[in-house]
C-alpha positions in Angstrom: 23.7 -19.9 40.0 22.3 -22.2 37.2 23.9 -22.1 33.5 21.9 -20.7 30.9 21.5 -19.7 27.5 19.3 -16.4 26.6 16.8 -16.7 23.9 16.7 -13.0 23.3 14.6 -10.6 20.8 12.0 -8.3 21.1 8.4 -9.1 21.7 6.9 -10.7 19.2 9.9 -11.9 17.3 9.2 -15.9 17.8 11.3 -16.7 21.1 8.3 -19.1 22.1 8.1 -20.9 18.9 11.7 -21.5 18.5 11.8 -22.6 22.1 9.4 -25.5 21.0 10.7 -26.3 17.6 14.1 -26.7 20.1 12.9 -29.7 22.0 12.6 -31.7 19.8 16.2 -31.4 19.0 17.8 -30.5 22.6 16.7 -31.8 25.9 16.0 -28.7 28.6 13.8 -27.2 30.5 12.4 -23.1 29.2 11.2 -20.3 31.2 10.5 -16.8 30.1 12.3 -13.9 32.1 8.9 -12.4 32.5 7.3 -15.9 34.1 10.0 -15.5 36.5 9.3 -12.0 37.5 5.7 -13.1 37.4 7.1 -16.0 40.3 8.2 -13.4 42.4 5.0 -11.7 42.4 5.3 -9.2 40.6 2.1 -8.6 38.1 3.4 -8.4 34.5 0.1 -8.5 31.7 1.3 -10.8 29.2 -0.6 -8.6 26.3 0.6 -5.1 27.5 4.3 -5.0 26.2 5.1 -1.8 27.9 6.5 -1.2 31.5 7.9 1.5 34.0 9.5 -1.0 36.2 11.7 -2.5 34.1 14.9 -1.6 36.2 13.2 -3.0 39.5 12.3 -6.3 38.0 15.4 -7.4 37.0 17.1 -8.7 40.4 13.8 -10.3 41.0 14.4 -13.2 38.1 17.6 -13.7 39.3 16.2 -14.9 42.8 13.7 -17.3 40.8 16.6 -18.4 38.7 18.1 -20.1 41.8 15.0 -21.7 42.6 14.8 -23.9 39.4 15.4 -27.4 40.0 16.6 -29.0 36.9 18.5 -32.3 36.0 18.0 -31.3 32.1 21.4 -30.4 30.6 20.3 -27.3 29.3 18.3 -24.2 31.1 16.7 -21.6 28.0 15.7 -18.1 29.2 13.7 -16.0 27.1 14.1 -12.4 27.7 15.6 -9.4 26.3 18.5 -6.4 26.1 15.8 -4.0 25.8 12.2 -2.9 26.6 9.1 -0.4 25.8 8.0 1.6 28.4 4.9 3.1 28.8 5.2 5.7 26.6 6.6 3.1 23.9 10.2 4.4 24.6 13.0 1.8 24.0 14.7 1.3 27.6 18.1 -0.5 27.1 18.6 -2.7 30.2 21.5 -2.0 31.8 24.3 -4.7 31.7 24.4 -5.3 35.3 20.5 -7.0 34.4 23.0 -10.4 32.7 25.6 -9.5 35.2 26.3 -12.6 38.2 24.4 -14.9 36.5 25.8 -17.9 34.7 24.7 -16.8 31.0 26.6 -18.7 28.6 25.7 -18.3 25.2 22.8 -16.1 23.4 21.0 -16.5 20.8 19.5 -13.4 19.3 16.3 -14.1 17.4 15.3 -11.2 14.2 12.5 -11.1 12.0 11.1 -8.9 9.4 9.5 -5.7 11.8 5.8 -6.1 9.4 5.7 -10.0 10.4 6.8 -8.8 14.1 3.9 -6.1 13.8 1.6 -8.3 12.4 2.0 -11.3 15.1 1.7 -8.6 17.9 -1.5 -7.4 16.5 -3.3 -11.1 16.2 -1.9 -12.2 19.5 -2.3 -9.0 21.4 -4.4 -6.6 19.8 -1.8 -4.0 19.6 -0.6 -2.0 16.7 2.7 -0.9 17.3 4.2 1.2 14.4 6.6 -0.5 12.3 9.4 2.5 12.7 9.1 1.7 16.2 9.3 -1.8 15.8 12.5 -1.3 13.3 14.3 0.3 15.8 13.1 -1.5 18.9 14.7 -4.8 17.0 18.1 -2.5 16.0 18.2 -1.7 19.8 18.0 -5.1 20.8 21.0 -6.4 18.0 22.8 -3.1 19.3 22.4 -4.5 22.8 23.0 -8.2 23.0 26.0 -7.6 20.2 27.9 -5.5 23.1 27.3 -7.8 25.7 28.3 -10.9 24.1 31.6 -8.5 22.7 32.2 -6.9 26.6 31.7 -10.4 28.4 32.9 -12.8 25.5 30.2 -15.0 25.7 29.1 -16.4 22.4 26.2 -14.9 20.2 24.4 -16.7 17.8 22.0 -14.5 14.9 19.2 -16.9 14.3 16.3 -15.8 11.8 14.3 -17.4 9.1 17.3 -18.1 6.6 19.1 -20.3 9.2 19.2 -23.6 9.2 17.6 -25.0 12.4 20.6 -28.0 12.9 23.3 -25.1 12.9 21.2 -23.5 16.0 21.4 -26.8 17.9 25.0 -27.4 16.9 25.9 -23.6 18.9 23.9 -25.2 22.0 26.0 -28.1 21.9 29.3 -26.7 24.0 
C-alpha cells in the first residue's frame, strides 16, 4: 500500500488551500478521501457535509489508494477522524478506518469555528451552528491526537500562527 500523509480537519477548515499553498514548496500528488470514495462509485455531494454511511465507505478509499500511480515522493490525503451525520451528530471514525494503510505522518489543520462557519456558508450554503462546529473541531483534535499517540506516527498542529516553512520541514522525513 502507498505511503501517505493525512491532511486532516473538519470540513471547512482549509485542507484544500493548504494543499495548494504546499506545492509550491513539496512536490506530490493530493487526493481527498471523499474523491476516492467518489472513485469507487459511491455518490458523495460535495456541499452536503452530512452522511449515514460513513462506516461503509471507509474500506472503499483504501481500494482506490492502491490504484494511484505516482512517481511524486510524496502522496497527501485529505480526510478526517470524524464526521456529521445526518442528523449533524459527530461520528468518530473508528481507528481501524487508518488501520493497514501506510499513513505516516498527519497534519491536523484548526481554525477559528466563526471563520470555519463562515467559509461553509459561502461555499456551501450551509449554516451550521458554531457550538457544533466548536466541538466537531475538538472531536477531530481529540481523534487524530490518539491515533498519532496509539500508533506513534507523528502529528503536526498546523493553523494560522504557524509558519508555513516549519510545515514543510515535518514533511521532509
Amino acid at each position: 500500500m502507498k505511503e501517505y500523509i493525512l491532511l486532516a480537519g473538519i470540513h471547512g477548515v482549509g485542507k484544500t488551500y493548504l494543499s495548494k499553498v504546499l506545492t509550491e514548496y513539496l512536490d506530490f500528488d493530493a487526493f481527498s478521501i471523499s474523491d476516492l470514495i467518489r472513485r469507487a462509485g459511491t455518490r458523495i455531494e460535495s456541499t452536503n457535509k452530512n452522511t449515514d454511511q460513513a462506516y461503509a465507505n471507509q474500506s472503499l478509499w483504501k481500494k482506490e489508494l492502491n490504484e494511484i500511480n505516482s512517481e511524486k515522493r510524496y502522496l497527501v490525503l485529505d480526510g478526517h477522524f470524524c464526521l456529521l451525520d445526518s442528523k449533524q451528530s459527530i461520528i468518530t471514525l473508528p481507528e481501524e478506518t487508518f488501520l493497514g494503510t501506510n499513513l505516516k505522518r498527519i497534519v491536523l489543520i484548526t481554525q477559528k469555528p466563526s471563520i470555519i462557519q463562515e467559509r461553509l456558508f459561502n461555499r456551501d450554503g450551509v449554516h451550521y451552528p458554531l457550538e457544533l462546529l466548536t466541538e466537531f473541531q475538538m472531536s477531530e483534535i481529540k481523534a487524530a491526537s490518539a491515533f498519532s499517540q496509539n500508533y506513534q506516527i507523528p502529528l503536526f498542529k498546523y493553523d494560522e500562527s504557524v509558519s508555513i516553512s516549519e510545515l514543510v520541514n515535518f514533511f521532509d522525513y
